[in-house]
N, C-alpha and C positions, 0 to 999 in steps of 0.2 A: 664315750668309752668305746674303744677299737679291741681293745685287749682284753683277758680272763686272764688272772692268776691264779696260778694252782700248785702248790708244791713248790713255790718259787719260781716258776717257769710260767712264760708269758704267752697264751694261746693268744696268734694275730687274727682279730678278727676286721680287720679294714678289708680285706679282702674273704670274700666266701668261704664256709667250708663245711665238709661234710661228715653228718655224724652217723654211723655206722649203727644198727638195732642188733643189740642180740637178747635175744628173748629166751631164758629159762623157763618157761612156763607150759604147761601142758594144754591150753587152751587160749592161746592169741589166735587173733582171728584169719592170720596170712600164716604163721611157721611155726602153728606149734607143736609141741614134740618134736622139732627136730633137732633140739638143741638138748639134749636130756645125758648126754655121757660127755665124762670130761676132755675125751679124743674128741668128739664133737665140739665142744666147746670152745677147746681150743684150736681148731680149723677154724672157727668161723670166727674168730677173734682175731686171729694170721691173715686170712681172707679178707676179713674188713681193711686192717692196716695196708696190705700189701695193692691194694685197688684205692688207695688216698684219700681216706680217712681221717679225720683229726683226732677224732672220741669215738670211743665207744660204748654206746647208750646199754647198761645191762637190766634188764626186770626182768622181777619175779614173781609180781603182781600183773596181770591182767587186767588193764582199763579198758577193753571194750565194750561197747553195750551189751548190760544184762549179763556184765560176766560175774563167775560165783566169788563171792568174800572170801578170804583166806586171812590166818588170824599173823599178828606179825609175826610169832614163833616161826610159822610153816615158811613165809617169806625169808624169814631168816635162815633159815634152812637150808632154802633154793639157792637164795642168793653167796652165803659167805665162799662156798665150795667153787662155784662157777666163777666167782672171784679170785680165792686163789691159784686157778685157774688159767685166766687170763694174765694174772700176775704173773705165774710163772712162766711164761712162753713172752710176755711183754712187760718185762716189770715196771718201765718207765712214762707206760702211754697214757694218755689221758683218756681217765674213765669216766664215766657219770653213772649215778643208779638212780634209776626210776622209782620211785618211792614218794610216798605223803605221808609216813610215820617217820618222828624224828625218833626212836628208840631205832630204827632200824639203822639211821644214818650215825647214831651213838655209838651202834654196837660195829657198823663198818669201819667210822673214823676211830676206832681200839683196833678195830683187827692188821687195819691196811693204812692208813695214814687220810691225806685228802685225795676228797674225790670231788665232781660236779654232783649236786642233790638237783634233780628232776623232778620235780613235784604237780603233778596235775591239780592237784586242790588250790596252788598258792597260798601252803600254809589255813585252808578253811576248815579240812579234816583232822588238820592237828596242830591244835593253838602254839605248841610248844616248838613249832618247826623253827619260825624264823630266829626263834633267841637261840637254838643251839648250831644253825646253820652260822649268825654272825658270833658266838660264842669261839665256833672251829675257823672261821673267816674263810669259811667255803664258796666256792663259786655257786650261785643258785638260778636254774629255772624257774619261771612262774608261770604257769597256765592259768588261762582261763576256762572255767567249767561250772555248773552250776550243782549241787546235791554231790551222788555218791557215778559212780557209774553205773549201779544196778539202779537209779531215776533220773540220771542224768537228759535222757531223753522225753523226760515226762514235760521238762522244765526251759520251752522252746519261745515263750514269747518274751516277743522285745518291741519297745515302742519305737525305738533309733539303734539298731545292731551295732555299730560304731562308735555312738556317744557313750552307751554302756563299756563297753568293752574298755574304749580309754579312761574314762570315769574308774572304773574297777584298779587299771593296772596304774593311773594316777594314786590311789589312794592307796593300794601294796606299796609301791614306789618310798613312797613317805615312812609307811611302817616300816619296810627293811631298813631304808636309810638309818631309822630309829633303833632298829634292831643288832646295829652296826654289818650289817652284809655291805658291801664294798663291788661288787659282780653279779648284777642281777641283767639275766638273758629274759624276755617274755617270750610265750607262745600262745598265739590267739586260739589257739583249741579247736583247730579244724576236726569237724565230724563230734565235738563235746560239748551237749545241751544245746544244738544244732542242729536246722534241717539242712539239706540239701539246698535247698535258696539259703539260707543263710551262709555256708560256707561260701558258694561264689560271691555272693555279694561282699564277707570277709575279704576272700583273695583280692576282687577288682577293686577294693579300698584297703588294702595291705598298707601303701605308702603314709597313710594317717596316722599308721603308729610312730611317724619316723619325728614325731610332734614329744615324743618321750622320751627321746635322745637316749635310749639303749638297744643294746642289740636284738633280734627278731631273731626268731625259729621257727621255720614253716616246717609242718608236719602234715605233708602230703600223699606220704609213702602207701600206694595201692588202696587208699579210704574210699567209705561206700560211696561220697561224692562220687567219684570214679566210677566205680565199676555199674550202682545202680544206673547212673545217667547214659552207659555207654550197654549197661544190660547185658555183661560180662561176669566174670567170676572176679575174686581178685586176684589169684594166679593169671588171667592175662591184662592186668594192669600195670606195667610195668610204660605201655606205650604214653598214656595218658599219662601215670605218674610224672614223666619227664616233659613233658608237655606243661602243666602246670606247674611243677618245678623254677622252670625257664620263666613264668609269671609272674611268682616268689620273688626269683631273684631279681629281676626287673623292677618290682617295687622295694624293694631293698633288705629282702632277707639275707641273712648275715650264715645261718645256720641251716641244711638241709637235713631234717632227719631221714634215716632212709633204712630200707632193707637192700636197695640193689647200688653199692656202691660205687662201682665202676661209669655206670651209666650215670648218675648224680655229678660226678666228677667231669665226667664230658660234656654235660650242661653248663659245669660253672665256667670250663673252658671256654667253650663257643659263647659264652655271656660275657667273659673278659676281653675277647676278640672284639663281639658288638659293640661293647663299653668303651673300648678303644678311640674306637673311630668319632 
């Protein structure tokens, strides 16, 4: 599968592309708060598209380590306005929301039509996700991750990091099929239920997932891999981020999540230049 359908409209994924973060939340761990008024929101939503974008990734939930619970109500909250939002300044773009409750992705596919559903649990935190993501025949993310994100880091050993991981998104794979989803992207969950060695040893066997024949999402964008290893903050991760980025896509990531979009873009270029030759 090269393509996502969404809305009738065919996102090409045969070639790279980058998906834009914008984060409503008052505590992510690179930009939060800066997205909290709807002029904000919609700048950074302008911002992502006009720097080469394909999606734009919205949450309202916080999946960093140890970040605090929020009930779906409040998420709902955050989210529907900053959607409107974006709608209104782009009504045609392709969005995804970051979400692991499907009441939330209910109450968005009433409000706003289809969207991509981004789920870091892969449907673990909430059984009811995949029957109403292939119910709406939504495009769907699947992460992998182990517990919640407030123990997700508690939950780090693995006897083969790679035979799980494919094991895990073999066996989603089958349930969504079941579930009728039609568009399932994976993302191996860099920096979730993970050390530091375990993420590079992810990235430097990235291309094992290519044994799944669906599309990849590396989510690279300023993670504590980074900045711990280089003993930075993540404000000057932006260097690295693209550094490994370029890695990504080497071993055949499909999808770049990101905060800094311009620069994502100029990776996938100089990787299409390499790819060339």
């Amino acid at each position: 599968m090269h393509a996502m359908l969404l809305n009738g409209s065919l996102i090409d994924l045969s070639k790279p592309v980058v998906m834009g973060i914008l984060n409503v939340t008052p505590d992510s761990f690179f930009d939060g708060r800066q997205y909290s008024t709807s002029e904000q929101i919609a700048q950074r939503a302008l911002h992502i598209k006009n720097e080469g974008a394909a999606i734009i990734d919205i949450g309202a939930y916080s999946s960093r380590p140890g970040a605090q619970d929020i009930s779906a109500k409040e998420e709902i909250d955050r989210l529907l306005p900053a959607l409107e939002t974006v709608r209104n300044v782009l009504p045609d773009f392709s969005i995804s929301i970051d979400t692991f409750r499907s009441k939330v992705v209910e109450t968005v596919f009433k409000h706003f039509g289809g969207i991509i559903v981004n789920d870091i649990s892969g449907g673990e935190l909430d059984k009811e996700m995949p029957h109403v993501v292939g119910h709406h025949k939504l495009p769907y993310i699947c992460m992998h991750m182990r517990g919640t994100p407030q123990t997700m880091q508690n939950d780090t050993h693995y006897e083969n990091l790679m035979n799980e991981i494919i094991d895990y998104f073999s066996f989603k794979l089958r349930l969504f099929h079941q579930a009728g989803i039609n568009d399932v992207i994976i993302d191996p969950g860099f920096g979730f239920s993970k050390t530091t060695a375990h993420n590079f040893e992810l990235l430097s066997k990235l291309e094992y997932l290519r044994l799944l024949d669906v599309p990849v999402l590396a989510g690279l964008s300023r993670k504590s891999m980074i900045w711990k290893t280089l003993e930075i903050e993540p404000s000057e991760a932006l260097n690295g981020t693209t550094a490994l980025n370029m890695v990504a896509l080497q071993k055949g990531a499909k999808i770049l999540r990101v905060h800094d979009v311009r620069e994502a873009m100029q990776t996938i270029r100089l990787f299409r230049e390499l790819s060339a030759c």
